[in-house]
Backbone as JSON, one array per atom type, in Angstrom:
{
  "sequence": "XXXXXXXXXXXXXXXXXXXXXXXXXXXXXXXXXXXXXXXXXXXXXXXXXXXXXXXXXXXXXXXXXXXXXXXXXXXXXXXXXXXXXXXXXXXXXXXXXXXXXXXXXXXXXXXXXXXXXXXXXXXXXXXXXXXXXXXXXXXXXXXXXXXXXXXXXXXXXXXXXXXXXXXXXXXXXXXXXXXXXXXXXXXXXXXXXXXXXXXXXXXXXXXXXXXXXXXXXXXXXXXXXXXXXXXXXXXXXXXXXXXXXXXXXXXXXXXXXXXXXXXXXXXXXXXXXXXXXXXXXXXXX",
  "N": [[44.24, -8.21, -18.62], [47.15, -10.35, -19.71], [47.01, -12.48, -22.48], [47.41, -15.96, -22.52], [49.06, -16.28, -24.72], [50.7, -14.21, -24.82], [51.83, -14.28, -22.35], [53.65, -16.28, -22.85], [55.46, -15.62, -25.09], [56.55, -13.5, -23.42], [57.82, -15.0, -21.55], [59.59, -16.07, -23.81], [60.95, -14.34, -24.91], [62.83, -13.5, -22.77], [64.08, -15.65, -22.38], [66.13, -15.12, -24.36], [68.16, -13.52, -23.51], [71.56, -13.68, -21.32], [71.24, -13.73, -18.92], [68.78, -14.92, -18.14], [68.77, -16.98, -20.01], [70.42, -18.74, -17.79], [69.06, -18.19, -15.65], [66.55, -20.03, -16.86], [68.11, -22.66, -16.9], [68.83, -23.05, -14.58], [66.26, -23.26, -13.07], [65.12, -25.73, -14.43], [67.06, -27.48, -13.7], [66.67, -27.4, -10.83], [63.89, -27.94, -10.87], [64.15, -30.66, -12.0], [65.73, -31.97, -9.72], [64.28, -31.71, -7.64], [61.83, -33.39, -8.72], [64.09, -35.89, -8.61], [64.49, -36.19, -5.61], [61.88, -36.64, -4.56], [61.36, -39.1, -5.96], [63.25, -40.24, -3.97], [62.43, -40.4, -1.75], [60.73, -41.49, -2.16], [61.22, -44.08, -2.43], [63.37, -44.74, -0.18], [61.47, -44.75, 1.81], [59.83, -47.14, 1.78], [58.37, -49.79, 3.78], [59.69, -52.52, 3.35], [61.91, -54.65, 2.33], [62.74, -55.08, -0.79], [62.51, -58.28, -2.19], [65.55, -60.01, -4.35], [65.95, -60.85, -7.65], [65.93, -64.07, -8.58], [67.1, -67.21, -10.0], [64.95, -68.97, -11.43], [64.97, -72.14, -12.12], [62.8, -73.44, -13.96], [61.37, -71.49, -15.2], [62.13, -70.92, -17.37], [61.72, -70.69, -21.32], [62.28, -73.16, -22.58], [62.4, -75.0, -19.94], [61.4, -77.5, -18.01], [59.29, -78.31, -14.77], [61.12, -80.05, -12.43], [61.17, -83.18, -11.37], [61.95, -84.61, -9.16], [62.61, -82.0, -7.28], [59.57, -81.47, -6.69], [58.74, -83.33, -5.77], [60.37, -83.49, -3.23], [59.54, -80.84, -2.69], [56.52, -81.33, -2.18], [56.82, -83.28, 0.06], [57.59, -81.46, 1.82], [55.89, -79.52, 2.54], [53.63, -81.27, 3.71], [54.69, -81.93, 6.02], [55.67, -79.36, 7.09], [54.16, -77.34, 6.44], [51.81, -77.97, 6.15], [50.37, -78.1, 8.77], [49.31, -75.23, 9.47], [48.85, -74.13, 6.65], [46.51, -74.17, 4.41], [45.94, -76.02, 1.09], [43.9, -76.02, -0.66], [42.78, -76.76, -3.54], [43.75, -78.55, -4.56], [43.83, -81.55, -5.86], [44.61, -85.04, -4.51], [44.7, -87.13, -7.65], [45.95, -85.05, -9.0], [48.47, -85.22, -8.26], [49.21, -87.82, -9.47], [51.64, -89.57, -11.12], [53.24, -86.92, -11.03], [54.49, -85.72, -8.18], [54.29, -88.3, -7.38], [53.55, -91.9, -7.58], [50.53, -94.06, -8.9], [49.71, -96.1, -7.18], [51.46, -95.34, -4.46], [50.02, -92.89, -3.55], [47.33, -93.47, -3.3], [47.66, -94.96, -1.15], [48.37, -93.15, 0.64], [46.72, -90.91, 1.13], [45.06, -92.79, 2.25], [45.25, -92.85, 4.54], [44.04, -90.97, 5.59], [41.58, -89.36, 7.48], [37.93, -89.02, 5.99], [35.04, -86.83, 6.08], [32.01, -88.16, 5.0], [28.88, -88.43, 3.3], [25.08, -87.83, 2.69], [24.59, -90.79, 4.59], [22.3, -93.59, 3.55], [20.58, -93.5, 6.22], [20.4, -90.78, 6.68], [22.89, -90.02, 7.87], [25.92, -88.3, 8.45], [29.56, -89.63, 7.76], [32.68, -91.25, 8.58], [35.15, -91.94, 6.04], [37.66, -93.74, 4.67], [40.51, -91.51, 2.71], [40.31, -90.92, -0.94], [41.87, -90.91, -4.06], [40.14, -88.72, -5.03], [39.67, -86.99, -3.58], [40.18, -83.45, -2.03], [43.2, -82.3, -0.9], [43.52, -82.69, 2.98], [42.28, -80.31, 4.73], [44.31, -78.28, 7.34], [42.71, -77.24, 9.42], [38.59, -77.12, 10.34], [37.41, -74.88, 9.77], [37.48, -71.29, 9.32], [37.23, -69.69, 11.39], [37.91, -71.75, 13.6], [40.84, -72.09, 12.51], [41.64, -69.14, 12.83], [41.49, -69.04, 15.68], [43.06, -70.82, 16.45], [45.82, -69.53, 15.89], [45.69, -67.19, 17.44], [44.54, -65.29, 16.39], [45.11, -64.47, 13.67], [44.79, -65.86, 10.3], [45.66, -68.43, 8.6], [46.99, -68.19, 5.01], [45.77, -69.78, 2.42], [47.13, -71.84, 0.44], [46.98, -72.53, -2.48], [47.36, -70.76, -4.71], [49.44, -68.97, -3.9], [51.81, -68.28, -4.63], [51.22, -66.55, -7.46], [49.34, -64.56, -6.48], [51.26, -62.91, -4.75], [53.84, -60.05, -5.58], [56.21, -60.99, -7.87], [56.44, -63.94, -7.14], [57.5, -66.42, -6.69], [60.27, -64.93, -5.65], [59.65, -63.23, -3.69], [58.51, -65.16, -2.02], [60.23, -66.63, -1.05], [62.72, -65.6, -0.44], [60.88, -64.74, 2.01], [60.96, -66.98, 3.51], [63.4, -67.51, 4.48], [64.5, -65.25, 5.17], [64.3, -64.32, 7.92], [65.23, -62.87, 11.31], [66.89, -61.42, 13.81], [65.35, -58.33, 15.1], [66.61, -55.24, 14.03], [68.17, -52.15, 16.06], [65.7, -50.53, 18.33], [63.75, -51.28, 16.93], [60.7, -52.34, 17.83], [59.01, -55.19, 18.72], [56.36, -57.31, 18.75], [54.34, -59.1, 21.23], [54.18, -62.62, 20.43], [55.09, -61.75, 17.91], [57.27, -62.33, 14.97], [60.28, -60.93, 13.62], [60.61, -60.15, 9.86], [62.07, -58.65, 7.16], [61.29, -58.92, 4.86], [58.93, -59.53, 5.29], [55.78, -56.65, 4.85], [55.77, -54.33, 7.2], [57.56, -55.7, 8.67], [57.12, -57.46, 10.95], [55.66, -60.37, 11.17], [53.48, -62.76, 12.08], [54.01, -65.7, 11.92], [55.86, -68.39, 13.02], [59.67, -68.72, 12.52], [59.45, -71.03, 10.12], [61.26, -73.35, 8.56], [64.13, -75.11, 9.29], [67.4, -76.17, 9.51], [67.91, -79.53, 8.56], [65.55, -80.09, 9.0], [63.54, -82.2, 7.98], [63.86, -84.4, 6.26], [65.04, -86.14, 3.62], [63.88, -88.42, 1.26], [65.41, -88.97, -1.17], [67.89, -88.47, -0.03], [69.04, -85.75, -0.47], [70.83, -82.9, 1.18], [68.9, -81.17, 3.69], [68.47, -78.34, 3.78], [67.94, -75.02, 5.14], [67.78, -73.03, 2.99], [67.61, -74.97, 0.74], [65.17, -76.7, 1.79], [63.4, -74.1, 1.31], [63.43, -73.64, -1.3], [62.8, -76.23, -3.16], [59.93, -76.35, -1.67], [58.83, -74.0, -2.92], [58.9, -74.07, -5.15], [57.45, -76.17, -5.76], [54.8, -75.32, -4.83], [54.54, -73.6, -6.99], [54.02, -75.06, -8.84], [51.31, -76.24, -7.83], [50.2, -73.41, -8.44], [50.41, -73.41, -11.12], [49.85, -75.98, -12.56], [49.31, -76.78, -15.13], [51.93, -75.4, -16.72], [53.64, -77.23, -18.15], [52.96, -78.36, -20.32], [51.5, -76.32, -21.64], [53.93, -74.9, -22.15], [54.53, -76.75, -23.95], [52.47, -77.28, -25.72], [53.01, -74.78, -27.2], [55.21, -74.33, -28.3], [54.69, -76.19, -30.41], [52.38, -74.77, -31.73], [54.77, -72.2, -32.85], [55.86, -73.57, -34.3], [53.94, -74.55, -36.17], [53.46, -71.69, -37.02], [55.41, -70.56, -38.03], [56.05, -72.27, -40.33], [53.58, -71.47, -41.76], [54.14, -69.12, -42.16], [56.52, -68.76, -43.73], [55.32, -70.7, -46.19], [53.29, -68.74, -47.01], [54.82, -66.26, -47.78], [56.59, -67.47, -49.99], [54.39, -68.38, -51.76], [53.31, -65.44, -52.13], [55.46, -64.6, -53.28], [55.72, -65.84, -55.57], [52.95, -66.05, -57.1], [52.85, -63.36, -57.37], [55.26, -62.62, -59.36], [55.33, -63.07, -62.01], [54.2, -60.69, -62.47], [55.72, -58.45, -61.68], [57.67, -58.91, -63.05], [57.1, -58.5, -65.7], [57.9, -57.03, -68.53], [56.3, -53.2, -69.71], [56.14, -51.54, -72.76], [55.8, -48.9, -74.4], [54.9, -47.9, -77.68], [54.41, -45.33, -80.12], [52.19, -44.99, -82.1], [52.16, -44.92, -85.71]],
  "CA": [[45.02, -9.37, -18.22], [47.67, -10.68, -20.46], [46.57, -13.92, -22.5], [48.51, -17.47, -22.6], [50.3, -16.23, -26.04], [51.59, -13.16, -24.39], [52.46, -14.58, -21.51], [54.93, -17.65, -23.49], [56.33, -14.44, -25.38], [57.02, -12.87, -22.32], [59.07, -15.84, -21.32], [60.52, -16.79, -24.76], [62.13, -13.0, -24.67], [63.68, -13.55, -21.74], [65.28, -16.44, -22.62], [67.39, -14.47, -25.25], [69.89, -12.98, -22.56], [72.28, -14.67, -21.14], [70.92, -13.91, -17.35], [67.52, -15.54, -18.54], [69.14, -18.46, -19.38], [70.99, -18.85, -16.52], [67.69, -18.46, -14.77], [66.09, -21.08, -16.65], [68.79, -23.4, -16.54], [68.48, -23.17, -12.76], [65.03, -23.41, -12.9], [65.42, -26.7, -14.85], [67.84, -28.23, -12.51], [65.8, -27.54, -9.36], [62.8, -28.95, -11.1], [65.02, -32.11, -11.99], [66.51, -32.17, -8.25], [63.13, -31.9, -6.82], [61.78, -34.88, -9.22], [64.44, -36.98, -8.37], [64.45, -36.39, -4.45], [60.71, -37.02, -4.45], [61.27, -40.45, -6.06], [64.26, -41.32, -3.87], [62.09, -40.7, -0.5], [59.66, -42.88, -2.22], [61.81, -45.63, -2.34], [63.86, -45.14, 0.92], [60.01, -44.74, 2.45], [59.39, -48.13, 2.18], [58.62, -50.45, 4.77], [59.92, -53.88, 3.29], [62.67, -55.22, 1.86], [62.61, -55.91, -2.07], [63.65, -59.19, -2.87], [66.05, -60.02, -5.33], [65.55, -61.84, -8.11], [66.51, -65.22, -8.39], [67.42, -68.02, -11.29], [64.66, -70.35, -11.14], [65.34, -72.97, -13.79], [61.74, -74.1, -14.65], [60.83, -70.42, -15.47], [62.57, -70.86, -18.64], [60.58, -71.2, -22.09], [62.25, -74.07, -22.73], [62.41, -75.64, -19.38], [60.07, -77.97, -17.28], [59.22, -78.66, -13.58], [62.01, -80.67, -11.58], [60.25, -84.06, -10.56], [62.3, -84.86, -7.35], [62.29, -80.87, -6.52], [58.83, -81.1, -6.4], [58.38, -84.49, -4.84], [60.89, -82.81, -2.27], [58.57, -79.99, -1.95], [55.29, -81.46, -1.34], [56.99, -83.55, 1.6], [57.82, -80.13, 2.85], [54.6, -79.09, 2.51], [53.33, -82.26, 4.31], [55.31, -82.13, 6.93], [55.86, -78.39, 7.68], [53.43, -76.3, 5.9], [50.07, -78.6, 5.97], [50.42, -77.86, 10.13], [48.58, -74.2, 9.4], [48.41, -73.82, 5.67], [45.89, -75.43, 3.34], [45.74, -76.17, -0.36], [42.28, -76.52, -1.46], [42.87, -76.37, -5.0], [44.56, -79.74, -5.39], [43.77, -82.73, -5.17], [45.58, -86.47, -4.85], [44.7, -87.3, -8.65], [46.63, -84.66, -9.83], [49.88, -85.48, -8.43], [49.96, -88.9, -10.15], [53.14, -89.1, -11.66], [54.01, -85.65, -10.75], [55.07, -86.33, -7.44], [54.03, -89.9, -6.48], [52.97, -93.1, -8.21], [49.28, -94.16, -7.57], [49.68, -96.48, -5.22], [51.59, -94.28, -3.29], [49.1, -91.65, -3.22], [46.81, -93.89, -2.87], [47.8, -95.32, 0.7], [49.01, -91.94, 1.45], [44.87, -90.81, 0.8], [43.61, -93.2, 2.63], [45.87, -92.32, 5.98], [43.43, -89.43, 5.99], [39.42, -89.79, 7.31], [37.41, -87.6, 5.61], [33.36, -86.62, 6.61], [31.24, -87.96, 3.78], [27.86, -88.63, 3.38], [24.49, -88.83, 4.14], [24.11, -92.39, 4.26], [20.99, -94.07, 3.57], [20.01, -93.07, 7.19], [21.03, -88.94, 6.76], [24.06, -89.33, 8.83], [27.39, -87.96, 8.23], [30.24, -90.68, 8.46], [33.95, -91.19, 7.95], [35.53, -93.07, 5.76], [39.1, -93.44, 4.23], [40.47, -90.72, 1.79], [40.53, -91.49, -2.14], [42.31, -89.85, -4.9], [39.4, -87.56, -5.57], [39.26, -86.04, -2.79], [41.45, -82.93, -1.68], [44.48, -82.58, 0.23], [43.25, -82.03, 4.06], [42.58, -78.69, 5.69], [44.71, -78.35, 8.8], [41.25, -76.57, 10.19], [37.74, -77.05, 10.29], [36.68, -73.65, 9.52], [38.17, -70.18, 9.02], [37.47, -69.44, 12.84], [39.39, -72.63, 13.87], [41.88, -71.23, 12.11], [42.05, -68.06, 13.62], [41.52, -69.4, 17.35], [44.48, -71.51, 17.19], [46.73, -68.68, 15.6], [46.17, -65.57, 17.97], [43.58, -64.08, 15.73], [45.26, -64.43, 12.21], [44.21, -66.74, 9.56], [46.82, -68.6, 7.7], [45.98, -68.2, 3.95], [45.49, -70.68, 1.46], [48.74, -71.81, -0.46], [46.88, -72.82, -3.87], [47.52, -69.66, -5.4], [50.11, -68.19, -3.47], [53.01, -67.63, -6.3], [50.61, -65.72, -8.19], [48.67, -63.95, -5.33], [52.41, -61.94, -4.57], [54.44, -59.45, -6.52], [57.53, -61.96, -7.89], [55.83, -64.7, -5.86], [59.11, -67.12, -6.22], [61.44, -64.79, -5.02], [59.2, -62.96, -2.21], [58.33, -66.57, -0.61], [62.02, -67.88, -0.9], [63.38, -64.56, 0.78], [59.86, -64.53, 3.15], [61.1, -68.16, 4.32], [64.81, -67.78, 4.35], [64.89, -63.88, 5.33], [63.82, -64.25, 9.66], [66.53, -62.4, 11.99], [66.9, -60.37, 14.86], [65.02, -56.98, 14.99], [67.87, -54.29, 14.54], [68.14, -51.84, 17.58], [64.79, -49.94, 18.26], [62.26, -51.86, 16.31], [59.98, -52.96, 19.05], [58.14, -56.62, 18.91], [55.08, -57.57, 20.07], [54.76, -60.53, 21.38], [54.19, -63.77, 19.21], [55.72, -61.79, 16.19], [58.45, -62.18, 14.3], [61.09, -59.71, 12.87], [61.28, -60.36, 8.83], [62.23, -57.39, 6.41], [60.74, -59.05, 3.35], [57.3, -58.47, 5.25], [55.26, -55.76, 5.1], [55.94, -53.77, 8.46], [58.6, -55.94, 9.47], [56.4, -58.49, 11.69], [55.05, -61.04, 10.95], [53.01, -63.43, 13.06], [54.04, -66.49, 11.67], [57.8, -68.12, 13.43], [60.55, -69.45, 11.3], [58.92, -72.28, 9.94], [62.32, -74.15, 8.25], [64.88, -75.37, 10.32], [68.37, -77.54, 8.89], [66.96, -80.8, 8.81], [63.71, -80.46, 9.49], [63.02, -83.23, 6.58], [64.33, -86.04, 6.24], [64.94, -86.19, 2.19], [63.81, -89.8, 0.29], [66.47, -88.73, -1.76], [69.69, -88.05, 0.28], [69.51, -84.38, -0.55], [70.86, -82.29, 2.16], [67.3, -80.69, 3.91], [69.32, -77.14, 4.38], [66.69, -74.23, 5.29], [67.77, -72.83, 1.39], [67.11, -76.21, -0.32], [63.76, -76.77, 1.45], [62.49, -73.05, 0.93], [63.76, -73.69, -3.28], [61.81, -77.26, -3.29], [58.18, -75.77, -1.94], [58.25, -72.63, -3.79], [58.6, -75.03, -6.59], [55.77, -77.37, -6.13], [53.81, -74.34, -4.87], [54.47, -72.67, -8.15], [52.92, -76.05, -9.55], [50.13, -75.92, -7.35], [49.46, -72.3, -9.06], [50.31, -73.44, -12.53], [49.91, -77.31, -12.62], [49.56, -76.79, -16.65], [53.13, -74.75, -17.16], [54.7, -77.54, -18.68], [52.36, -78.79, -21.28], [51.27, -74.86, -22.48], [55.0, -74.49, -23.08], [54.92, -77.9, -25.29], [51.49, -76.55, -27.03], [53.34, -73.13, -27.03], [56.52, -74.65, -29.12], [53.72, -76.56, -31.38], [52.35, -73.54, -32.63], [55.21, -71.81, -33.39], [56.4, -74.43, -35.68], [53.2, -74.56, -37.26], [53.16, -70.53, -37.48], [56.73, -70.23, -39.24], [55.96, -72.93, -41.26], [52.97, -70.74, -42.69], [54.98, -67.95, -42.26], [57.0, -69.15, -44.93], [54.4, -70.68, -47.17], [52.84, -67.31, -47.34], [56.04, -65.51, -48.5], [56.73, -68.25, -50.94], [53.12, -68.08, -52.44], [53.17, -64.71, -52.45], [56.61, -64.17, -54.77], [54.99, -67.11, -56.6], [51.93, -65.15, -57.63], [53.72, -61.47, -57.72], [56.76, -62.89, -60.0], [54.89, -62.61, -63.04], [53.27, -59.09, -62.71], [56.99, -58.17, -61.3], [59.11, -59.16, -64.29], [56.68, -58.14, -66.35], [57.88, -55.56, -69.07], [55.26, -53.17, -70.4], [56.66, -50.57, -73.39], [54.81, -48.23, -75.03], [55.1, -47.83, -79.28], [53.94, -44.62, -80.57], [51.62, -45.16, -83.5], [52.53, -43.81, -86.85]],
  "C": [[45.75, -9.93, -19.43], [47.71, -12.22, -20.27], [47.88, -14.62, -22.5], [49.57, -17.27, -23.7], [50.8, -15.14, -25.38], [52.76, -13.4, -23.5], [54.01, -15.99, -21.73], [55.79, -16.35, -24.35], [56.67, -13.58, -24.47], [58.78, -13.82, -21.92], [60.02, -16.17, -22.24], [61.55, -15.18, -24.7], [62.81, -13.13, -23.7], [65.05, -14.89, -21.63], [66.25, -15.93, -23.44], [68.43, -13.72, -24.81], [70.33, -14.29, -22.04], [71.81, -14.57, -19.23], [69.17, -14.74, -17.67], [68.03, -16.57, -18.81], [70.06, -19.33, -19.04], [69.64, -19.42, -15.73], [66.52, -19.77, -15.52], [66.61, -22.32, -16.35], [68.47, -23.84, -15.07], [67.36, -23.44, -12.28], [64.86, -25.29, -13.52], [65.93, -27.86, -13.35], [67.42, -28.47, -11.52], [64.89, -28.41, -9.58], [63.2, -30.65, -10.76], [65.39, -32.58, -10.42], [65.14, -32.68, -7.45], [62.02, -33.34, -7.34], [62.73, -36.29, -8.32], [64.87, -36.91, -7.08], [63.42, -37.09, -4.36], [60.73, -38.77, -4.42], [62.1, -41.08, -5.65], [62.98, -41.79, -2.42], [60.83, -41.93, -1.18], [59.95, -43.92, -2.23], [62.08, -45.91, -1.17], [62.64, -45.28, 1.79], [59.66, -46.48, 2.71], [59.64, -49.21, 3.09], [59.1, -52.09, 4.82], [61.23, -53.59, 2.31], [63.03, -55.66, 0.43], [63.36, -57.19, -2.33], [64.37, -59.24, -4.36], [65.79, -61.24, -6.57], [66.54, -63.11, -8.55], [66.34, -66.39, -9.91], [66.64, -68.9, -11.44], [64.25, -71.09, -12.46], [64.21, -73.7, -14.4], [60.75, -72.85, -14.92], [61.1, -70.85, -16.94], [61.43, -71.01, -19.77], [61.13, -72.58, -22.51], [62.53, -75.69, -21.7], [61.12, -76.24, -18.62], [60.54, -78.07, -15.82], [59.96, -79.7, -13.44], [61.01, -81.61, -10.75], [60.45, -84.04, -9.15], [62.63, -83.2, -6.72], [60.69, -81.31, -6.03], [58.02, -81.79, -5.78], [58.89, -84.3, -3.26], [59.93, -81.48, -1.3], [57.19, -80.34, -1.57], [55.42, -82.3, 0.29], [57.42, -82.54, 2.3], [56.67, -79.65, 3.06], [53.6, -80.03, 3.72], [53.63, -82.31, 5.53], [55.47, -80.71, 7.64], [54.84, -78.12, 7.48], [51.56, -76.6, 6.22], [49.76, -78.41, 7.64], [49.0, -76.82, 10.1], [47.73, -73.68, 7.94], [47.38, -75.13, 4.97], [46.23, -75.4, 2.11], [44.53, -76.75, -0.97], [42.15, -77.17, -2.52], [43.15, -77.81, -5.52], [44.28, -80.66, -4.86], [44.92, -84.13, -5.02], [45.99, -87.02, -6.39], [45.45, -86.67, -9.34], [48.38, -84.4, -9.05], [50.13, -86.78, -8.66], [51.02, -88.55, -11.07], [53.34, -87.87, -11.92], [55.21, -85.37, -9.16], [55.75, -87.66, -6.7], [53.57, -90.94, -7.8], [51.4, -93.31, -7.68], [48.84, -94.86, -7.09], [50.26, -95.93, -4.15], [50.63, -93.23, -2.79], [47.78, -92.28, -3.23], [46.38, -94.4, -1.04], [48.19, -93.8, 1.08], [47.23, -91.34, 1.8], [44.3, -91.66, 1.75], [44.34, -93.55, 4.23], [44.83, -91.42, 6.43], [41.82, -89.79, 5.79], [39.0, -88.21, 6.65], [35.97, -87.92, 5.52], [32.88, -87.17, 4.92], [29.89, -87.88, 4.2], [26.63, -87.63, 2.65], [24.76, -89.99, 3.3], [22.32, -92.49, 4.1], [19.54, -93.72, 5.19], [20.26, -91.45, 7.47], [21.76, -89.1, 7.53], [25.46, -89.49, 7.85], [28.23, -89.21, 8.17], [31.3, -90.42, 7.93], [34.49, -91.93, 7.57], [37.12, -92.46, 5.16], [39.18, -92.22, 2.82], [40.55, -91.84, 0.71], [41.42, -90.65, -3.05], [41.59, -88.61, -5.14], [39.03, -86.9, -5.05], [40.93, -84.67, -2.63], [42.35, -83.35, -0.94], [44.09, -81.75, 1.48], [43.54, -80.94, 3.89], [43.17, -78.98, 7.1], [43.08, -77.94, 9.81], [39.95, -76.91, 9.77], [36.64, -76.09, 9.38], [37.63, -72.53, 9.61], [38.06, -69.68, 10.75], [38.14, -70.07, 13.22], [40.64, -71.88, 13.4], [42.82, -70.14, 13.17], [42.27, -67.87, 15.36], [42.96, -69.98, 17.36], [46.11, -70.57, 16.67], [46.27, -67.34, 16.28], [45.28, -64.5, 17.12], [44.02, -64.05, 14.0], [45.11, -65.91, 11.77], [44.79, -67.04, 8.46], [45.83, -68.68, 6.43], [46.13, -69.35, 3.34], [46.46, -71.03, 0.51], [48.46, -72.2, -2.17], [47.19, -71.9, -4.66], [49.03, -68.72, -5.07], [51.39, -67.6, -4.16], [52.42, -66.69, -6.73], [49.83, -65.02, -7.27], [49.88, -62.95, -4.92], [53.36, -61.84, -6.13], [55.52, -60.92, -6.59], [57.36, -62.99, -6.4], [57.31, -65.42, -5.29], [59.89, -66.77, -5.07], [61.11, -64.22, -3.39], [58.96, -64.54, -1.57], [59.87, -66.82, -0.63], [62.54, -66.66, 0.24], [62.35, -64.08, 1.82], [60.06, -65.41, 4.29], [62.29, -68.42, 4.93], [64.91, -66.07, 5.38], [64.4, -63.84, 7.55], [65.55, -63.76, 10.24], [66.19, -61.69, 13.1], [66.62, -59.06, 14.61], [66.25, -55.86, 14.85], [67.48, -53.47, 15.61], [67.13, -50.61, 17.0], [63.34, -50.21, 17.25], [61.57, -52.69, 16.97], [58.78, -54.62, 18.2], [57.28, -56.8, 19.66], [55.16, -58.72, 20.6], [53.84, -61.0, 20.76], [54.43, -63.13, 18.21], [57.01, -61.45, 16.1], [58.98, -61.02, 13.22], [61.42, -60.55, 11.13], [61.13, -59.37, 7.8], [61.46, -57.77, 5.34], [58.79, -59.14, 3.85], [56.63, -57.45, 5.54], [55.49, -55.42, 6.41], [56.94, -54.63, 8.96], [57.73, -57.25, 10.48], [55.49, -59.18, 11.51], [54.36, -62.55, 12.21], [53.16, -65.24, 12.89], [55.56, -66.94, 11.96], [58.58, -68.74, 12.12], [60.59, -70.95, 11.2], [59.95, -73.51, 9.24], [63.38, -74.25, 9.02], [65.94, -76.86, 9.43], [68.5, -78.66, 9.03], [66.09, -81.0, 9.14], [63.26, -81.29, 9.09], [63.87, -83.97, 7.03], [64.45, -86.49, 4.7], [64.96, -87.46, 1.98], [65.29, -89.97, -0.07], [68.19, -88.8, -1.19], [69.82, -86.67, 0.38], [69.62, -83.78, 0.83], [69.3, -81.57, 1.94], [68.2, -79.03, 4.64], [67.97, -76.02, 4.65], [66.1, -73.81, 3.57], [67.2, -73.86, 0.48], [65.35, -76.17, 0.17], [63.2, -75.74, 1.15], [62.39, -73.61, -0.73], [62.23, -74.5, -3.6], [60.32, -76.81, -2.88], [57.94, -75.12, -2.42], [57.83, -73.65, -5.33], [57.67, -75.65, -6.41], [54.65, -76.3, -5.49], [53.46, -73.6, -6.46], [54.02, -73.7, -9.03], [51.9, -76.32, -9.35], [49.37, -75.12, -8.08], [49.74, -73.01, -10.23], [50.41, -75.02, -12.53], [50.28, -77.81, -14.79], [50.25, -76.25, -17.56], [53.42, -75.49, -18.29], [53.99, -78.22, -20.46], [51.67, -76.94, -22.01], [52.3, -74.57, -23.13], [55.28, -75.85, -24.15], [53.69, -77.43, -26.81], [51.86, -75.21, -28.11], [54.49, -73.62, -28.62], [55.57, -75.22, -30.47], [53.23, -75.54, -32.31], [52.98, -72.3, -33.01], [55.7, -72.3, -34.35], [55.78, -74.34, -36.88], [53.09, -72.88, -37.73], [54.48, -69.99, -38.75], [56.74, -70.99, -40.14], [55.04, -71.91, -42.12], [53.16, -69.52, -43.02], [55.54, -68.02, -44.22], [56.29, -70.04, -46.21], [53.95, -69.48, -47.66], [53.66, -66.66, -48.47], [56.28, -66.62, -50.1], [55.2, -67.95, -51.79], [52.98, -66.5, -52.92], [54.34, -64.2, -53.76], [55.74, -64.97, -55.79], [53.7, -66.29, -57.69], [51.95, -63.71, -58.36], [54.57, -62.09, -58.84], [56.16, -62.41, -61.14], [54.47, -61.11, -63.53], [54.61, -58.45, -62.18], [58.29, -58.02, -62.45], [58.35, -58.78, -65.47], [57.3, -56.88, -67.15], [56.76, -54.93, -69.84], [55.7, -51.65, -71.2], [55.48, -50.16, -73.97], [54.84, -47.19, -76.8], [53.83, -46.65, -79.7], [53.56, -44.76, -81.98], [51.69, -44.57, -84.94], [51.37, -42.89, -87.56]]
}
């Protein structure tokens, strides 16, 4: 049997005509062809939509969270979203002056009963919310849940930015992206046709609608504006401590180029001497 070195000198001789390489050339090319078919069907294969990415101006390193976006988005949240979704994660206390003042979020807290207890006699009871409590669950329990949605179980929005690839731009084009099935993509019933989800159907309807809000502000409540405004105070939900990491963040680069440059300075400082140093050498008589 002819070994592994024979067999690469087999082939390297053959490359030295000109019909050899021809034939690898061609052999090449196919390879290449067959590579880059492989990785187109892997793309056209897929069953969603990639979103695109989008400009959002408190990504920046030197930008912060948009107050009245995100005062905008938790009344979207409030008003649309808190229907099915929860937010565990957060409580009242930590949107003092982020969204609200705290007497506003105070009376807003204490709109809402919430089970405490025991009392002095082991029973349950309800009393008004406080700051330190969360922000209601639409549901009881994870079965509730799922009884009053058809069997699925809306998830949990504290995380949800970071829980999806390019959370931003998939929720903005998850909330914005709803349409008519094109022809031959069958619907079940209660779901909806949207390309940016997985399989195309989703069980959840098109939850924004042009004016659905009512903006404090004045701002037109367009479907686009409110998707922008919750992604944003969702994406504060997940990162509540963005804006102060990028102030710590700027802090210790100041202090690092400062010792940056101490260093360098200290170091010529020390070297200079043993640098300029001349050292000749006088042959003894």
């Amino acid at each position: 049997k002819p070994t592994t070195k024979m067999a690469f000198s087999a082939f390297r001789s053959t490359l030295r005509g000109k019909e050899g390489q021809r034939a690898a050339g061609a052999a090449i090319a196919g390879l290449s062809t067959a590579f880059a078919g492989t990785a187109a069907v892997a793309l056209t294969s897929d069953d969603v939509v990639h979103p695109e990415a989008l400009p959002w101006e408190h990504l920046g390193l030197f930008s912060a969270y948009d107050c009245g976006a995100l005062r905008r988005g938790f009344q979207v949240y409030r008003q649309v979203c808190a229907t099915c979704h929860s937010l565990e994660r957060i409580h009242y206390r930590e949107l003092v002056g982020v969204t609200h003042t705290t007497d506003e979020l105070v009376a807003m807290a204490s709109e809402v009963d919430f089970v405490d207890g025991p009392n002095d006699e082991g029973e349950m009871f309800e009393r008004p919310g406080k700051l330190t409590d969360p922000l209601p669950m639409p549901y009881p329990n994870d079965e509730a849940g799922r009884a009053a949605n058809g069997g699925a179980l809306p998830p949990d929005l504290s995380l949800m930015v970071k829980a999806r690839h390019a959370g931003q731009d998939y929720l903005f084009h998850l909330l914005t992206g709803y349409c008519d099935p094109p022809a031959g993509k069958p619907m079940m019933p209660g779901l909806y046709y949207n390309p940016y989800f997985p399989g195309g159907a989703i069980a959840m309807p098109p939850p924004l609608n042009d004016g659905g809000v009512e903006y404090e502000d004045g701002t037109p409540a367009t479907i686009s504006q409110q998707a922008k405004d919750v992604i944003e105070f969702l994406n504060w939900a997940a990162e509540p401590e963005a804006d102060s990491r990028k102030k710590e963040a700027a802090k210790y680069m100041v202090v690092l180029a400062f010792t940056a440059l101490m260093t360098g300075y200290y170091k010529r400082f020390k070297w200079s001497p043993y640098k300029t140093r001349a050292i000749s050498y006088v042959k003894p008589n």
